[in-house]
N, C-alpha and C positions, 0 to 999 in steps of 0.2 A: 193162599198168599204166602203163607209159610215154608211151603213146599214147594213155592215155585223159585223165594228167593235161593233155599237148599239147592235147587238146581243149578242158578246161575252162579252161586261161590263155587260148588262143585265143579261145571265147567271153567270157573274163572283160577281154578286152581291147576285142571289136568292145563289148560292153554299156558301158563305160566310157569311150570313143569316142563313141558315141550319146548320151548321157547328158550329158556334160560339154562335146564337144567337137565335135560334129557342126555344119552351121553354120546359121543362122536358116532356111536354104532348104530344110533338110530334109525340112520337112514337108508343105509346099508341093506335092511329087511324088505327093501322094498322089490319089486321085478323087474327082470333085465330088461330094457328098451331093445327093439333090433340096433344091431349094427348101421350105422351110418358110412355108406362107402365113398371114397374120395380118390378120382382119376390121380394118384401121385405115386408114381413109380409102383404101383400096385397097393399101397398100404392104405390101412383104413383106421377111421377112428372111431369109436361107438362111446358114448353116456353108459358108468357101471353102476348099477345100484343092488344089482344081487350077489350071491358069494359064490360065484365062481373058482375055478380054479385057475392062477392066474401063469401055468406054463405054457412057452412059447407063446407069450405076448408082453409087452410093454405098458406098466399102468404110467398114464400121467395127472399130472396138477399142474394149476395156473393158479401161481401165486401175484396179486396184482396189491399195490397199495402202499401203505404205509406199513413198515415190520413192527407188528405189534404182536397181546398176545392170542389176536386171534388169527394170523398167519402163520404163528408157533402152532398151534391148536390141529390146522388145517395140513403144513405140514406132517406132521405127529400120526397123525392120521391114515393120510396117504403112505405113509414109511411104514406103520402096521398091519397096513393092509396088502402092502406088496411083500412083505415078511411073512405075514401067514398065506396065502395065498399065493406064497412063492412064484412072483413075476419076476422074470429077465434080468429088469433092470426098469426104476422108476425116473419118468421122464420130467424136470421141473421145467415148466416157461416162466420164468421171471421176470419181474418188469416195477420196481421200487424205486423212490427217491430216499429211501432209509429206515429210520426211525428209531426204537428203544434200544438201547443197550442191551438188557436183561434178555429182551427178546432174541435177539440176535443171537446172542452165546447160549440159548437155547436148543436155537438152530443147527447152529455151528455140532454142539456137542450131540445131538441125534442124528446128525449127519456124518458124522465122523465115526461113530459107534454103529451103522446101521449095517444091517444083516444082505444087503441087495444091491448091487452096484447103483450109484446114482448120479446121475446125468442134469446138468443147469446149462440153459438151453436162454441166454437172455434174448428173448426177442417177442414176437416179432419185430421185424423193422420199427423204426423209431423210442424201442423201449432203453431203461437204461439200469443198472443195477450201482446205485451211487450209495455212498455212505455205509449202512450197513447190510445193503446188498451184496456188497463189495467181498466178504467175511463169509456169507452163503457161497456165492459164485465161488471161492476158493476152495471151501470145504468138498466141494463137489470129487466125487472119483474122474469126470469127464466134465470138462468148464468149454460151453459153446458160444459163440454169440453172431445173431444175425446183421446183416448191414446194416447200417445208420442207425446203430444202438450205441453205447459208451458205456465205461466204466472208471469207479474213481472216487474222489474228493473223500476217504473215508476222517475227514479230522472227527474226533468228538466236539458234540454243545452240548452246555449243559442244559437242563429240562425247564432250571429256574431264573434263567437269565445269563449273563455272561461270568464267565468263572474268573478268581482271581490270577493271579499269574503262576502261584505257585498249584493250586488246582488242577487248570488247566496242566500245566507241567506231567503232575502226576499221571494226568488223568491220558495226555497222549504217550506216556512212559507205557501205561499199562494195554494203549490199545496198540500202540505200537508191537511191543512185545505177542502182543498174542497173535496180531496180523503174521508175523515172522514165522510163530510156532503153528498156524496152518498152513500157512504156505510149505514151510517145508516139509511139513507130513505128506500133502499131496505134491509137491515136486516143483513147485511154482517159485517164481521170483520174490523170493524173501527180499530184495533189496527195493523193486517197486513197491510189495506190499508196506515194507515201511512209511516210504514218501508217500506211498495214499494217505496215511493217517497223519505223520507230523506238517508234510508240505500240500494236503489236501489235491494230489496231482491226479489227473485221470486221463483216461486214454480212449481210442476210438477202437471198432474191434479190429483193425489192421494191427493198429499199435501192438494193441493187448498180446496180437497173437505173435509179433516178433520180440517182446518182451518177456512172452514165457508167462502171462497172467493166464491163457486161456489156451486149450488146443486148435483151435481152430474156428473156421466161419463157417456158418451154416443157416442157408434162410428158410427151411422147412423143416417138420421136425422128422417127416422119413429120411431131409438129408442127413439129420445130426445122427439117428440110428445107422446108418450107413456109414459114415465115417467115423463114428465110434467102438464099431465091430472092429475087432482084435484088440484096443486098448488093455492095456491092465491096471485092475485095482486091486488092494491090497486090504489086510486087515490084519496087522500086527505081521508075522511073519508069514502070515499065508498069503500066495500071490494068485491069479486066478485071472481069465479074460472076460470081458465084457464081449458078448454074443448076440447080435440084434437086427443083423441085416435084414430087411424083408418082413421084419415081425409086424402085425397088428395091434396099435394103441388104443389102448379101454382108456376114455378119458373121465376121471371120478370126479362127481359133481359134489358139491359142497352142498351139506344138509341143510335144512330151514333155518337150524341155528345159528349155524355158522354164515350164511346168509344176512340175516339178520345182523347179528354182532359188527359183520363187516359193513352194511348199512351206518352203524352207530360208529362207527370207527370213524370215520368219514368228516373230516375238521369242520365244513361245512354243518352238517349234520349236528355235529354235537356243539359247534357254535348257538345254531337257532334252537335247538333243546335247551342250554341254557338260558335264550333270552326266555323263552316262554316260560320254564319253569321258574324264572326270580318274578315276570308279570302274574304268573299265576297266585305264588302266595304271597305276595301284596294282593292284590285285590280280596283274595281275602282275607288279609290280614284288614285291609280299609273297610270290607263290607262282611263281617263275621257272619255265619249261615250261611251263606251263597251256595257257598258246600263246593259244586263244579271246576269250580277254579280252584279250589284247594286242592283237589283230588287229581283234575292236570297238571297244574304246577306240581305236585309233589310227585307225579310220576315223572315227570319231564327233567325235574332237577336229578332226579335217583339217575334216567337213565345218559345224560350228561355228563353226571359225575361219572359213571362207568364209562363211556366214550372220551373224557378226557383223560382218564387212567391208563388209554391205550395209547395216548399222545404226547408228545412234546412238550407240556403245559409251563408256560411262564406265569405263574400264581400273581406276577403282580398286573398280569391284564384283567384277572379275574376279578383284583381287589380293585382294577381301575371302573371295570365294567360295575362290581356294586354300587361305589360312589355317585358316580351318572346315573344311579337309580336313587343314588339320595338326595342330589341334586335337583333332581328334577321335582320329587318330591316337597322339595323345600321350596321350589320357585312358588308351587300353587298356592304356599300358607305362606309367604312372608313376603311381601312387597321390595322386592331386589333390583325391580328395574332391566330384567331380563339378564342379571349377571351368572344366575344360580342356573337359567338354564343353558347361558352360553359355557358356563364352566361343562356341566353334564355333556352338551354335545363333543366337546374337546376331551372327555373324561371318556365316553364312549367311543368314539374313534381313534384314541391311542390304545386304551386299552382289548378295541378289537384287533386290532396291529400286533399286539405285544400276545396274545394269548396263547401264539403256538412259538416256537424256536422248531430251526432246523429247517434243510432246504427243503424245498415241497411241500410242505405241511402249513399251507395261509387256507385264510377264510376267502373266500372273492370277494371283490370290492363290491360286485354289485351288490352281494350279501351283508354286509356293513353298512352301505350305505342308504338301503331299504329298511334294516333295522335300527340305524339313527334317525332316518329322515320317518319312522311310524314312532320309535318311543318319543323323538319332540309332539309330534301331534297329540298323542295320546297323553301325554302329562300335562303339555298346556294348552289342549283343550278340552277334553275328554274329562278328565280327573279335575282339570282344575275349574267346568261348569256344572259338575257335580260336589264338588267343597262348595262355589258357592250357591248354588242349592239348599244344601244346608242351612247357611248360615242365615236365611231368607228370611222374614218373621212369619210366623204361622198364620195363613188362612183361614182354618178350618174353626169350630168350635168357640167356645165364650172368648178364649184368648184373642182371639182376632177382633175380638167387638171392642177391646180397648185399645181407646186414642180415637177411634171412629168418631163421627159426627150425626146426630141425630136431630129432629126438627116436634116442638114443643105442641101438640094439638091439646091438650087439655091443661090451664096453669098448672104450675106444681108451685104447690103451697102448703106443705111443705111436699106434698105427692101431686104425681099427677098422671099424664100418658106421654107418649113421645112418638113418630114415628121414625122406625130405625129399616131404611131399604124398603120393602113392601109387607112390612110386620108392624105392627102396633104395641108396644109394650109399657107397662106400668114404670115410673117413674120415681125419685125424688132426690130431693138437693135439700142442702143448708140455706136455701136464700132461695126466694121468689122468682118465679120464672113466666114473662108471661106467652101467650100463644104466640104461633110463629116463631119464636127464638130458637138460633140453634146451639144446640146442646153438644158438650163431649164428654164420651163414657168413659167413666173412671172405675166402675169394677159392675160385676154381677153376682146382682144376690136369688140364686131358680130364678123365676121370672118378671124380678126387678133391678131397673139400672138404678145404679147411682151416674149423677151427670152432676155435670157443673157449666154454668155461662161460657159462653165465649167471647170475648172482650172485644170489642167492636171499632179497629182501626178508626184512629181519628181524620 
Protein backbone atom coordinates (compact mmCIF):
# COMPACT_ATOMS: atom_id res chain seq x y z
CA UNK A 1 0.00 0.00 0.00
CA UNK A 2 2.76 2.10 1.03
CA UNK A 3 4.66 1.62 -1.87
CA UNK A 4 2.19 1.90 -4.20
CA UNK A 5 1.12 5.34 -3.12
CA UNK A 6 5.34 6.17 -3.35
CA UNK A 7 4.65 5.38 -6.92
CA UNK A 8 1.83 7.44 -7.76
CA UNK A 9 3.24 10.87 -5.89
CA UNK A 10 6.49 9.89 -7.69
CA UNK A 11 4.61 9.69 -11.05
CA UNK A 12 2.32 12.59 -9.94
CA UNK A 13 5.45 14.68 -9.48
CA UNK A 14 7.73 13.63 -12.95
CA UNK A 15 3.90 14.51 -14.91
CA UNK A 16 3.82 17.97 -13.11
CA UNK A 17 7.50 18.56 -13.87
CA UNK A 18 6.83 17.98 -17.59
CA UNK A 19 3.92 19.73 -17.80
CA UNK A 20 4.63 23.04 -16.16
CA UNK A 21 8.14 23.08 -15.66
CA UNK A 22 10.32 21.05 -18.12
CA UNK A 23 12.18 23.56 -20.25
CA UNK A 24 11.38 24.81 -23.99
CA UNK A 25 14.15 22.22 -25.09
CA UNK A 26 12.37 19.41 -24.25
CA UNK A 27 10.84 18.48 -26.96
CA UNK A 28 13.36 19.19 -29.30
CA UNK A 29 14.98 15.55 -28.21
CA UNK A 30 12.66 13.97 -29.80
CA UNK A 31 13.12 12.33 -33.79
CA UNK A 32 12.80 13.98 -36.90
CA UNK A 33 9.48 12.98 -38.59
CA UNK A 34 9.95 12.55 -42.51
CA UNK A 35 9.43 15.44 -44.51
CA UNK A 36 6.03 16.25 -45.64
CA UNK A 37 6.08 17.46 -49.28
CA UNK A 38 3.86 20.09 -50.78
CA UNK A 39 3.11 20.56 -54.82
CA UNK A 40 3.98 24.57 -54.23
CA UNK A 41 6.42 25.82 -56.59
CA UNK A 42 8.74 23.01 -55.45
CA UNK A 43 9.02 23.81 -51.52
CA UNK A 44 8.29 21.67 -48.83
CA UNK A 45 7.30 21.69 -45.34
CA UNK A 46 8.28 19.04 -42.66
CA UNK A 47 7.39 18.89 -38.46
CA UNK A 48 11.28 19.49 -36.66
CA UNK A 49 11.61 17.82 -33.55
CA UNK A 50 15.38 16.74 -33.83
CA UNK A 51 18.63 18.97 -33.96
CA UNK A 52 19.30 19.26 -37.05
CA UNK A 53 21.43 21.47 -38.87
CA UNK A 54 19.35 24.17 -39.89
CA UNK A 55 21.53 25.68 -43.28
CA UNK A 56 19.82 26.09 -46.43
CA UNK A 57 16.34 25.97 -45.11
CA UNK A 58 13.76 28.16 -43.41
CA UNK A 59 12.65 27.26 -39.77
CA UNK A 60 8.96 28.45 -39.13
CA UNK A 61 6.23 29.08 -36.24
CA UNK A 62 2.65 29.84 -36.16
CA UNK A 63 1.94 32.03 -33.63
CA UNK A 64 -1.93 32.01 -33.21
CA UNK A 65 -3.98 33.77 -30.15
CA UNK A 66 -3.84 36.06 -27.80
CA UNK A 67 0.04 37.72 -27.18
CA UNK A 68 0.61 36.46 -23.91
CA UNK A 69 3.49 35.06 -22.08
CA UNK A 70 3.09 31.88 -23.64
CA UNK A 71 3.42 33.18 -27.37
CA UNK A 72 6.62 35.11 -25.73
CA UNK A 73 7.81 31.64 -24.66
CA UNK A 74 7.06 29.99 -27.98
CA UNK A 75 8.49 32.77 -29.98
CA UNK A 76 11.78 32.80 -27.74
CA UNK A 77 12.22 29.63 -28.71
CA UNK A 78 11.85 29.22 -32.19
CA UNK A 79 14.45 32.59 -32.53
CA UNK A 80 16.92 30.08 -30.41
CA UNK A 81 16.62 27.50 -32.28
CA UNK A 82 17.07 29.16 -35.68
CA UNK A 83 20.31 30.86 -34.03
CA UNK A 84 21.84 27.87 -32.99
CA UNK A 85 20.98 25.83 -35.75
CA UNK A 86 21.70 28.55 -37.97
CA UNK A 87 18.62 28.66 -40.38
CA UNK A 88 18.29 31.16 -43.43
CA UNK A 89 15.88 33.12 -41.91
CA UNK A 90 12.89 32.23 -39.52
CA UNK A 91 9.38 32.26 -40.89
CA UNK A 92 6.46 33.82 -38.54
CA UNK A 93 2.56 33.14 -39.56
CA UNK A 94 0.82 35.36 -37.50
CA UNK A 95 -2.69 35.71 -36.71
CA UNK A 96 -3.68 37.85 -33.21
CA UNK A 97 -6.38 40.11 -31.92
CA UNK A 98 -3.57 41.45 -29.38
CA UNK A 99 -3.15 41.09 -25.88
CA UNK A 100 -0.44 42.06 -22.92
CA UNK A 101 1.62 44.76 -23.14
CA UNK A 102 4.59 43.29 -21.24
CA UNK A 103 4.24 40.44 -23.72
CA UNK A 104 4.44 42.37 -26.57
CA UNK A 105 7.68 44.41 -25.76
CA UNK A 106 9.01 41.06 -25.16
CA UNK A 107 8.65 40.24 -28.46
CA UNK A 108 9.31 43.25 -29.95
CA UNK A 109 12.80 43.33 -28.16
CA UNK A 110 14.08 39.62 -29.16
CA UNK A 111 13.04 40.34 -32.44
CA UNK A 112 14.84 43.25 -32.78
CA UNK A 113 18.04 41.94 -31.17
CA UNK A 114 17.87 38.51 -32.99
CA UNK A 115 20.74 36.97 -34.59
CA UNK A 116 18.75 35.56 -38.22
CA UNK A 117 16.69 37.47 -40.33
CA UNK A 118 13.07 37.26 -39.56
CA UNK A 119 10.21 37.21 -41.71
CA UNK A 120 6.09 38.08 -40.28
CA UNK A 121 4.02 36.52 -42.63
CA UNK A 122 0.22 37.72 -41.24
CA UNK A 123 -1.90 35.15 -42.80
CA UNK A 124 -3.28 32.96 -43.89
CA UNK A 125 -6.27 34.64 -45.50
CA UNK A 126 -8.70 35.88 -43.09
CA UNK A 127 -6.11 36.36 -40.18
CA UNK A 128 -5.34 39.65 -38.76
CA UNK A 129 -2.50 41.19 -36.62
CA UNK A 130 -4.49 43.89 -34.54
CA UNK A 131 -3.37 45.75 -31.34
CA UNK A 132 -0.24 44.25 -30.24
CA UNK A 133 0.30 42.21 -33.25
CA UNK A 134 0.67 45.38 -34.73
CA UNK A 135 4.26 46.17 -32.74
CA UNK A 136 5.40 42.32 -33.81
CA UNK A 137 4.56 42.69 -37.46
CA UNK A 138 6.78 45.87 -37.40
CA UNK A 139 9.60 44.61 -35.57
CA UNK A 140 9.85 42.21 -38.29
CA UNK A 141 13.15 42.49 -40.83
CA UNK A 142 10.41 41.44 -43.66
CA UNK A 143 6.51 42.42 -42.76
CA UNK A 144 4.13 40.22 -45.32
CA UNK A 145 0.66 39.82 -45.35
CA UNK A 146 -1.76 37.61 -47.09
CA UNK A 147 -5.37 38.79 -48.77
CA UNK A 148 -8.27 39.31 -46.60
CA UNK A 149 -6.09 39.82 -43.59
CA UNK A 150 -5.86 43.54 -41.85
CA UNK A 151 -3.83 45.24 -39.56
CA UNK A 152 -4.30 48.03 -36.88
CA UNK A 153 -6.31 49.48 -34.11
CA UNK A 154 -3.04 49.39 -31.82
CA UNK A 155 -4.73 51.88 -28.89
CA UNK A 156 -3.85 50.68 -25.36
CA UNK A 157 -6.94 49.08 -22.55
CA UNK A 158 -6.25 48.87 -19.71
CA UNK A 159 -6.33 45.26 -17.93
CA UNK A 160 -8.48 46.60 -14.98
CA UNK A 161 -11.08 48.41 -16.53
CA UNK A 162 -11.23 51.84 -18.25
CA UNK A 163 -8.35 54.17 -17.57
CA UNK A 164 -8.70 57.72 -16.45
CA UNK A 165 -8.07 60.43 -18.72
CA UNK A 166 -4.89 61.29 -17.71
CA UNK A 167 -3.75 57.45 -17.64
CA UNK A 168 -4.90 56.76 -20.69
CA UNK A 169 -3.04 59.98 -21.88
CA UNK A 170 0.15 58.71 -20.57
CA UNK A 171 -0.34 55.37 -21.34
CA UNK A 172 -0.90 56.11 -25.41
CA UNK A 173 2.11 58.88 -25.08
CA UNK A 174 4.25 55.88 -24.29
CA UNK A 175 2.88 53.31 -26.74
CA UNK A 176 2.83 55.86 -29.31
CA UNK A 177 6.38 56.72 -28.83
CA UNK A 178 7.72 53.31 -28.98
CA UNK A 179 5.38 52.34 -32.18
CA UNK A 180 7.42 55.31 -33.90
CA UNK A 181 10.77 53.98 -32.49
CA UNK A 182 10.09 50.47 -34.29
CA UNK A 183 8.97 51.58 -37.00
CA UNK A 184 11.73 53.58 -37.84
CA UNK A 185 14.41 50.97 -36.91
CA UNK A 186 12.94 48.83 -39.49
CA UNK A 187 11.97 51.66 -42.10
CA UNK A 188 8.35 51.64 -41.77
CA UNK A 189 5.78 54.37 -41.53
CA UNK A 190 6.49 56.04 -38.22
CA UNK A 191 3.49 58.39 -39.04
CA UNK A 192 0.72 55.40 -39.54
CA UNK A 193 2.43 53.59 -36.76
CA UNK A 194 1.37 56.45 -34.61
CA UNK A 195 -2.34 56.76 -35.61
CA UNK A 196 -2.55 52.93 -35.01
CA UNK A 197 -2.01 53.47 -31.30
CA UNK A 198 -3.54 57.13 -30.57
CA UNK A 199 -6.49 56.99 -33.42
CA UNK A 200 -6.85 53.04 -33.20
CA UNK A 201 -6.75 53.17 -37.26
CA UNK A 202 -6.04 49.94 -39.28
CA UNK A 203 -5.60 49.10 -42.65
CA UNK A 204 -6.26 46.08 -45.09
CA UNK A 205 -3.08 44.54 -46.62
CA UNK A 206 -3.33 46.74 -49.96
CA UNK A 207 -3.51 49.72 -47.70
CA UNK A 208 -0.71 48.55 -45.47
CA UNK A 209 1.39 47.89 -48.40
CA UNK A 210 1.10 51.52 -50.09
CA UNK A 211 1.48 53.06 -46.76
CA UNK A 212 4.80 51.59 -46.00
CA UNK A 213 3.37 49.33 -42.94
CA UNK A 214 4.36 46.23 -44.70
CA UNK A 215 6.50 45.08 -47.92
CA UNK A 216 4.35 43.47 -49.64
CA UNK A 217 1.31 40.52 -50.25
CA UNK A 218 1.79 37.33 -50.20
CA UNK A 219 -0.78 34.21 -49.93
CA UNK A 220 1.71 31.32 -49.44
CA UNK A 221 4.50 31.05 -47.45
CA UNK A 222 6.89 29.81 -50.56
CA UNK A 223 5.52 33.12 -52.10
CA UNK A 224 6.70 35.24 -49.19
CA UNK A 225 10.33 33.37 -49.45
CA UNK A 226 10.40 34.21 -52.79
CA UNK A 227 9.70 37.81 -52.71
CA UNK A 228 11.64 38.30 -49.72
CA UNK A 229 14.88 36.94 -51.45
CA UNK A 230 17.27 39.97 -51.81
CA UNK A 231 15.66 42.19 -49.03
CA UNK A 232 18.06 43.65 -46.60
CA UNK A 233 18.12 43.41 -42.94
CA UNK A 234 20.30 44.94 -40.76
CA UNK A 235 21.76 44.76 -37.20
CA UNK A 236 23.30 47.92 -35.89
CA UNK A 237 25.59 48.86 -38.81
CA UNK A 238 25.95 45.62 -40.39
CA UNK A 239 23.69 45.29 -43.52
CA UNK A 240 23.37 41.90 -45.01
CA UNK A 241 20.56 40.09 -47.63
CA UNK A 242 17.95 37.90 -46.87
CA UNK A 243 18.51 34.65 -49.20
CA UNK A 244 15.51 32.13 -49.45
CA UNK A 245 14.32 31.60 -52.77
CA UNK A 246 13.39 27.90 -53.23
CA UNK A 247 14.57 26.83 -49.57
CA UNK A 248 12.59 24.11 -47.70
CA UNK A 249 10.48 25.00 -44.32
CA UNK A 250 10.99 22.83 -41.15
CA UNK A 251 7.85 23.81 -39.47
CA UNK A 252 8.65 23.58 -35.31
CA UNK A 253 5.86 22.19 -33.43
CA UNK A 254 5.33 23.50 -30.04
CA UNK A 255 5.94 20.99 -27.14
CA UNK A 256 3.44 19.46 -24.75
CA UNK A 257 3.95 22.37 -22.63
CA UNK A 258 3.52 24.95 -24.45
CA UNK A 259 0.58 23.18 -25.81
CA UNK A 260 -1.01 22.90 -22.92
CA UNK A 261 -0.25 26.57 -21.42
CA UNK A 262 -1.93 27.72 -24.68
CA UNK A 263 -4.99 25.51 -23.95
CA UNK A 264 -5.23 27.41 -20.56
CA UNK A 265 -4.67 30.73 -22.14
CA UNK A 266 -7.68 30.40 -23.94
CA UNK A 267 -10.62 33.03 -22.19
CA UNK A 268 -12.94 30.32 -22.71
CA UNK A 269 -10.89 27.92 -21.01
CA UNK A 270 -9.93 29.89 -18.07
CA UNK A 271 -13.53 31.24 -17.74
CA UNK A 272 -14.89 27.59 -16.97
CA UNK A 273 -11.67 26.80 -14.79
CA UNK A 274 -12.77 29.37 -12.80
CA UNK A 275 -16.45 28.54 -12.33
CA UNK A 276 -15.53 25.02 -11.35
CA UNK A 277 -12.70 25.96 -9.16
CA UNK A 278 -14.88 28.67 -6.80
CA UNK A 279 -17.89 25.35 -7.09
CA UNK A 280 -15.25 23.15 -6.05
CA UNK A 281 -14.29 24.74 -2.71
CA UNK A 282 -17.55 25.51 -1.73
CA UNK A 283 -18.73 22.37 -1.81
CA UNK A 284 -16.32 21.57 0.33
CA UNK A 285 -16.25 24.22 2.07
CA UNK A 286 -20.38 23.26 2.75
CA UNK A 287 -19.61 19.53 3.03
CA UNK A 288 -16.04 19.20 4.95
CA UNK A 289 -14.32 15.70 4.12
CA UNK A 290 -15.61 15.17 0.73
CA UNK A 291 -11.94 15.62 0.09
CA UNK A 292 -12.72 15.40 -4.17
CA UNK A 293 -14.01 18.69 -4.60
CA UNK A 294 -11.59 20.26 -2.58
CA UNK A 295 -8.74 18.89 -4.58
CA UNK A 296 -10.54 19.88 -8.15
CA UNK A 297 -11.56 23.11 -7.00
CA UNK A 298 -8.14 23.83 -5.77
CA UNK A 299 -6.51 22.57 -8.89
CA UNK A 300 -8.93 24.33 -11.10
CA UNK A 301 -8.79 27.73 -9.24
CA UNK A 302 -4.50 27.48 -9.37
CA UNK A 303 -4.81 26.80 -12.98
CA UNK A 304 -7.41 29.74 -13.78
CA UNK A 305 -5.52 31.93 -11.95
CA UNK A 306 -2.46 31.18 -14.13
CA UNK A 307 -4.63 31.45 -17.46
CA UNK A 308 -5.98 34.67 -16.30
CA UNK A 309 -2.36 36.05 -15.65
CA UNK A 310 -2.09 35.59 -19.48
CA UNK A 311 -5.06 37.81 -20.12
CA UNK A 312 -6.75 40.86 -20.13
CA UNK A 313 -8.50 40.62 -16.68
CA UNK A 314 -11.06 43.17 -15.40
CA UNK A 315 -10.83 42.15 -11.63
CA UNK A 316 -14.07 43.66 -11.15
CA UNK A 317 -15.79 40.81 -13.19
CA UNK A 318 -14.09 38.52 -10.96
CA UNK A 319 -15.38 40.27 -7.86
CA UNK A 320 -18.72 40.29 -9.70
CA UNK A 321 -18.55 36.50 -10.56
CA UNK A 322 -17.77 35.76 -6.46
CA UNK A 323 -20.88 37.78 -5.38
CA UNK A 324 -23.29 35.70 -7.60
CA UNK A 325 -21.81 32.90 -5.65
CA UNK A 326 -22.76 34.69 -2.60
CA UNK A 327 -25.86 35.33 -3.78
CA UNK A 328 -27.02 32.53 -4.48
CA UNK A 329 -25.89 31.13 -1.56
CA UNK A 330 -27.86 33.40 0.53
CA UNK A 331 -30.99 32.76 -1.46
CA UNK A 332 -31.05 28.76 -0.09
CA UNK A 333 -30.76 30.19 3.92
CA UNK A 334 -32.90 33.14 3.92
CA UNK A 335 -36.29 33.57 2.60
CA UNK A 336 -35.78 36.48 -0.17
CA UNK A 337 -38.51 35.77 -2.35
CA UNK A 338 -36.31 35.01 -5.16
CA UNK A 339 -34.59 38.47 -5.02
CA UNK A 340 -31.01 37.11 -3.77
CA UNK A 341 -31.13 34.81 -6.62
CA UNK A 342 -32.32 37.22 -9.34
CA UNK A 343 -29.50 39.58 -8.01
CA UNK A 344 -26.85 36.47 -8.50
CA UNK A 345 -28.14 35.80 -12.03
CA UNK A 346 -27.56 39.58 -12.99
CA UNK A 347 -24.23 39.57 -10.82
CA UNK A 348 -23.16 36.60 -12.87
CA UNK A 349 -23.81 37.70 -16.24
CA UNK A 350 -22.19 41.24 -16.02
CA UNK A 351 -19.60 39.96 -14.45
CA UNK A 352 -18.91 37.28 -17.08
CA UNK A 353 -19.08 40.38 -19.68
CA UNK A 354 -16.68 42.37 -17.76
CA UNK A 355 -14.03 39.60 -17.06
CA UNK A 356 -11.73 40.16 -20.00
CA UNK A 357 -11.05 43.81 -21.76
CA UNK A 358 -9.57 44.18 -25.15
CA UNK A 359 -10.81 43.18 -28.59
CA UNK A 360 -10.94 39.52 -29.06
CA UNK A 361 -10.54 38.30 -25.91
CA UNK A 362 -14.76 37.54 -24.64
CA UNK A 363 -16.02 34.33 -23.27
CA UNK A 364 -18.92 33.03 -25.71
CA UNK A 365 -22.26 33.59 -24.87
CA UNK A 366 -23.02 30.19 -25.16
CA UNK A 367 -20.38 29.67 -22.35
CA UNK A 368 -22.08 32.25 -19.98
CA UNK A 369 -25.03 31.52 -20.49
CA UNK A 370 -24.84 27.47 -19.74
CA UNK A 371 -22.87 28.54 -16.79
CA UNK A 372 -25.57 30.96 -15.37
CA UNK A 373 -28.33 28.93 -16.52
CA UNK A 374 -26.39 25.43 -14.40
CA UNK A 375 -25.04 27.74 -11.29
CA UNK A 376 -29.11 28.84 -10.85
CA UNK A 377 -30.12 25.17 -10.95
CA UNK A 378 -27.62 24.12 -8.83
CA UNK A 379 -27.95 26.60 -6.00
CA UNK A 380 -31.64 26.53 -6.04
CA UNK A 381 -32.07 23.23 -6.34
CA UNK A 382 -29.34 21.15 -5.74
CA UNK A 383 -27.82 23.03 -2.56
CA UNK A 384 -30.82 24.37 -1.53
CA UNK A 385 -32.84 20.45 -1.23
CA UNK A 386 -29.78 19.50 0.60
CA UNK A 387 -29.88 22.56 3.33
CA UNK A 388 -33.27 21.56 3.71
CA UNK A 389 -32.46 18.11 4.34
CA UNK A 390 -30.72 19.10 6.98
CA UNK A 391 -32.81 20.96 8.73
CA UNK A 392 -35.49 17.90 8.59
CA UNK A 393 -36.01 16.38 12.33
CA UNK A 394 -34.35 13.20 12.82
CA UNK A 395 -35.79 9.85 11.89
CA UNK A 396 -33.66 7.58 13.17
CA UNK A 397 -32.92 6.54 16.83
CA UNK A 398 -34.75 7.61 20.56
CA UNK A 399 -34.86 11.18 19.13
CA UNK A 400 -37.36 10.47 16.61
CA UNK A 401 -39.74 8.55 19.16
CA UNK A 402 -40.41 11.96 20.67
CA UNK A 403 -43.64 13.92 20.04
CA UNK A 404 -44.69 10.33 18.51
CA UNK A 405 -47.92 8.80 19.55
CA UNK A 406 -48.36 5.56 21.23
CA UNK A 407 -51.48 3.32 22.18
CA UNK A 408 -51.97 2.07 26.09
CA UNK A 409 -52.34 -1.94 26.09
CA UNK A 410 -51.65 -2.42 29.75
CA UNK A 411 -53.12 0.64 32.43
CA UNK A 412 -50.15 2.59 33.58
CA UNK A 413 -50.71 3.34 37.05
CA UNK A 414 -48.42 4.64 37.73
CA UNK A 415 -46.45 2.09 34.86
CA UNK A 416 -47.53 0.16 32.59
CA UNK A 417 -47.03 -1.08 28.59
CA UNK A 418 -47.72 0.75 25.52
CA UNK A 419 -47.60 -0.10 22.07
CA UNK A 420 -45.43 2.21 19.95
CA UNK A 421 -45.50 1.05 15.86
CA UNK A 422 -45.00 -3.02 16.06
CA UNK A 423 -42.94 -2.84 19.37
CA UNK A 424 -44.23 -3.13 22.84
CA UNK A 425 -42.66 -1.17 25.38
CA UNK A 426 -42.78 -0.56 29.19
CA UNK A 427 -44.42 2.63 30.22
CA UNK A 428 -45.19 5.37 32.83
CA UNK A 429 -46.82 8.70 33.43
CA UNK A 430 -47.70 11.03 36.51
CA UNK A 431 -51.56 10.31 36.18
CA UNK A 432 -53.47 7.11 35.32
CA UNK A 433 -53.95 5.80 31.93
CA UNK A 434 -56.44 3.46 31.01
CA UNK A 435 -56.22 0.72 28.08
CA UNK A 436 -56.74 1.82 24.73
CA UNK A 437 -55.65 5.49 25.35
CA UNK A 438 -53.33 7.18 23.22
CA UNK A 439 -50.28 8.23 24.50
CA UNK A 440 -47.48 10.84 23.55
CA UNK A 441 -43.81 10.24 24.22
CA UNK A 442 -42.21 12.80 26.10
CA UNK A 443 -38.47 11.28 26.68
CA UNK A 444 -36.79 7.83 26.84
CA UNK A 445 -35.37 6.20 29.79
CA UNK A 446 -33.31 2.32 27.95
CA UNK A 447 -36.24 0.83 27.57
CA UNK A 448 -39.01 2.87 29.14
CA UNK A 449 -41.21 5.72 27.76
CA UNK A 450 -42.28 8.31 29.72
CA UNK A 451 -45.80 9.52 27.98
CA UNK A 452 -48.39 11.62 28.90
CA UNK A 453 -52.60 11.62 27.76
CA UNK A 454 -53.64 13.13 24.99
CA UNK A 455 -56.46 15.44 25.55
CA UNK A 456 -59.37 14.43 23.68
CA UNK A 457 -61.17 17.20 21.30
CA UNK A 458 -64.28 18.25 22.63
Amino acid sequence: MVRSAGRTLTLLGVATWLVLGAPPAWSAKRAVKPAARAADKGNFRRAVYGSDRGESRVLEVRLEGPVSPVMAAALDRALSRAEREQYRALLIALDTPGGLETSMRTMVKRLLSANVPVIVWVGPSGARAASAGVFVTMAADVAAMARGTNIGAATPIGMQGAMDSTLARKAANDAAAFARSVAAERGRSVEWAEQAVRNAVAASEKEAVDLGVVDFIADTEAEVLAKADGMEWKRGELVRTVSTTGLPIDVIEPGFRLRLLGVLADPNVAYILLMLGFYGLLFELQNPGSVLPGIVGGICIILAFFALSTLPVNYAGIALIALAVVFFLAEVKVASHGLLAAGGVIAMLLGSLLLFEGEGVRVSWGVIGGATLSSTLFFLFVVGAGLRAQRRAVRVGTRAMLGARAIVIHRIAPTGRVRFGNETWNARSARNIEVGAEVEITGVDRLTLDVRPIAKEA
